[in-house]
C-alpha positions as CSV (number, residue, x, y, z in Angstrom):
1,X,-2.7,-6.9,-33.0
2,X,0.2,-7.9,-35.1
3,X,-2.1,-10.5,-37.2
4,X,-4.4,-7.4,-38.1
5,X,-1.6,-5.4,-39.1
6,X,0.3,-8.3,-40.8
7,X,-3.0,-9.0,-42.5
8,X,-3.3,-5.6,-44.0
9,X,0.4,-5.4,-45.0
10,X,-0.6,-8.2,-46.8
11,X,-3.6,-7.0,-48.6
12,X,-1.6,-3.5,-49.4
13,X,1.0,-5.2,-50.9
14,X,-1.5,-7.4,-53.5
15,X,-3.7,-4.2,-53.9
16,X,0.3,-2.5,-54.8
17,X,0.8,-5.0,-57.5
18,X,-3.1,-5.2,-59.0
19,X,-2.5,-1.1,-59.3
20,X,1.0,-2.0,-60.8
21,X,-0.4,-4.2,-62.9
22,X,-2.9,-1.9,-64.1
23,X,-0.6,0.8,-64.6
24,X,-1.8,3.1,-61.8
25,X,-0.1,4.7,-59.2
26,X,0.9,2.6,-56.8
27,X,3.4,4.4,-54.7
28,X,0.4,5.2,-51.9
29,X,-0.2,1.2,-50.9
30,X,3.7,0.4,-51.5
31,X,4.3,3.3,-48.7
32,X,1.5,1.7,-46.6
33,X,2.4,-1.8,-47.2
34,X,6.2,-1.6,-45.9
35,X,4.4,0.7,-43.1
36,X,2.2,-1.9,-41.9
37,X,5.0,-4.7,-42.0
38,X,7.2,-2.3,-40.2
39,X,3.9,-1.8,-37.1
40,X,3.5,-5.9,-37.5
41,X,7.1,-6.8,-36.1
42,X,7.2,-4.0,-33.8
43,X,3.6,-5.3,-32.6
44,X,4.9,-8.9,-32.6
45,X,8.1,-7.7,-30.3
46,X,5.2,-6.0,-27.5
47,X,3.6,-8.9,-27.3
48,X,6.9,-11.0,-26.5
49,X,8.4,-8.3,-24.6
50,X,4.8,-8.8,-22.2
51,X,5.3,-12.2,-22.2
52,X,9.0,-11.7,-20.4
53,X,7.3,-9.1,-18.0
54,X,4.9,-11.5,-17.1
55,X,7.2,-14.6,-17.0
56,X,5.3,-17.0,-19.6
57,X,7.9,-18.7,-20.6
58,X,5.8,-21.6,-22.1
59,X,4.1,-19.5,-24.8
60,X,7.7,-17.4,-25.4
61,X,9.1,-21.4,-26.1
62,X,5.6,-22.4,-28.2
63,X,5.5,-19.3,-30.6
64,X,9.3,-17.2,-30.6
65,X,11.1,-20.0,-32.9
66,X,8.3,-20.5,-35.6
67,X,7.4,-17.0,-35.7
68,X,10.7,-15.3,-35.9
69,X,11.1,-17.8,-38.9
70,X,7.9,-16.9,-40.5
71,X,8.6,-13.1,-39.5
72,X,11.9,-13.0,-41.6
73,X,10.0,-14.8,-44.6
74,X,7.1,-12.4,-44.7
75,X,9.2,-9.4,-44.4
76,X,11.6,-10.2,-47.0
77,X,8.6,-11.1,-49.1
78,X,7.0,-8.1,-48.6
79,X,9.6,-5.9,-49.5
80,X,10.5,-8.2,-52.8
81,X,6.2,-7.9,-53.8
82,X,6.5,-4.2,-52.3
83,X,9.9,-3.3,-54.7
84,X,8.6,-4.8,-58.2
85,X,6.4,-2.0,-58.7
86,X,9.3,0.5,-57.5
87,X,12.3,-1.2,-59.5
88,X,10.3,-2.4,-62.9
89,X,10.4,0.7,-64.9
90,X,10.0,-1.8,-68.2
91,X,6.2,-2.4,-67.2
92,X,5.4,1.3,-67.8
C-alpha cells in the first residue's frame, strides 16, 4: 500500500510544479501531495509494525535500514518540490 501512495505523492507533487510552472493554482495537489507522503510513512510503519506482530525478523533486517533512509530522503524532497510553489512569490 505505501508504494501506491508514495507513488501518487510523487505524481501530485510534479503535477504541483507543472501547474506552478504554468501559473495555475496549485495549492489543491500541494495539499494532496504532502497528504499522500504523510498516508505513505504511516502505511510504511503498519506494515513494519505487522512484521513485529508476526515476528519476521528477517524482512524487518532486509528492508527497515534502506527504507528508513530512503523514507527521510523522499519526504524531505517532497516537502522542498511541495514548498517552491508555496514560498516563490517571484514566479507570479
Amino acid at each position: 500500500m505505501w508504494i501506491v501512495l508514495g507513488t501518487s505523492a510523487i505524481i501530485t507533487a510534479i503535477l504541483n510544479l507543472v501547474l506552478f510552472l504554468k501559473n495555475k493554482d496549485a495549492k489543491w495537489f500541494r495539499h494532496i501531495s504532502l497528504s499522500l507522503t504523510a498516508l505513505t510513512l504511516c502505511a510504511f510503519y503498519s506494515n513494519d509494525a505487522n512484521w513485529v506482530i508476526q515476528e519476521n525478523w528477517s524482512a524487518l533486517l532486509d528492508v527497515v535500514p534502506t527504507m528508513s533512509k530512503a523514507l527521510w530522503v523522499l519526504t524531505i524532497a517532497s516537502i522542498l518540490i511541495n514548498s517552491i510553489s508555496l514560498f516563490n512569490k517571484s514566479h507570479r
